[in-house]
C-alpha positions in Angstrom: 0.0 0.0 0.0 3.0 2.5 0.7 4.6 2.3 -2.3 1.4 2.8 -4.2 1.0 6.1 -2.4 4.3 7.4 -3.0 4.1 6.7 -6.8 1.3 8.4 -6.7 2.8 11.3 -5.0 5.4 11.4 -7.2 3.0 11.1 -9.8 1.2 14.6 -8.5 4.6 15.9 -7.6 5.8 15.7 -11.5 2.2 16.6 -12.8 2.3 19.9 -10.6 5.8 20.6 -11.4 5.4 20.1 -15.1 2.4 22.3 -15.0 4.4 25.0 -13.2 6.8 25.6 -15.9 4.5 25.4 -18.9 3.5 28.4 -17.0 6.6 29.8 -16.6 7.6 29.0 -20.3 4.1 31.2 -20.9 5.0 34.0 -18.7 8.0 34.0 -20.5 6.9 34.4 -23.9 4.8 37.3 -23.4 7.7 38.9 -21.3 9.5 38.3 -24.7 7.1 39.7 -26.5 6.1 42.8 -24.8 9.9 43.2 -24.5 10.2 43.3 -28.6 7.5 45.5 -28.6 8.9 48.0 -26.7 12.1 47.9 -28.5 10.8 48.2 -32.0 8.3 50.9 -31.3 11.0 53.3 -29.1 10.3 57.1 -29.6 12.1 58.6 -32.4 14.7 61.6 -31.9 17.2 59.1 -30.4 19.4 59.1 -27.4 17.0 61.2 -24.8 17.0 58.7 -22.0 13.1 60.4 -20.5 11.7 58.2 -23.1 13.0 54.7 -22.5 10.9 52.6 -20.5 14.3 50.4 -19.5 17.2 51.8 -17.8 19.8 50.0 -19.8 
């Protein structure tokens, strides 16, 4: 009976982490995304640094 629990704990362990970062790998993405957007639409007139919305 034990070890039919902990497979199936490991079982909901792997499910829950697998979940997690297809998640993650989605947050990422738009992060991506929203990042490229921000760098190909950048105001015009060039090096003022009031118009960046990163500090790099």
């Amino acid at each position: 009976m034990v070890p039919v629990l902990l497979v199936l704990l490991l079982a909901l362990i792997l499910f829950g982490a697998g979940f997690a970062l297809k998640a993650l790998w989605w947050i990422a993405i738009a992060v991506l995304v929203v990042w490229l957007i921000g760098f190909v639409v950048h105001p015009a007139g060039g090096t003022s640094r009031r118009g960046r919305w990163y500090r790099w």
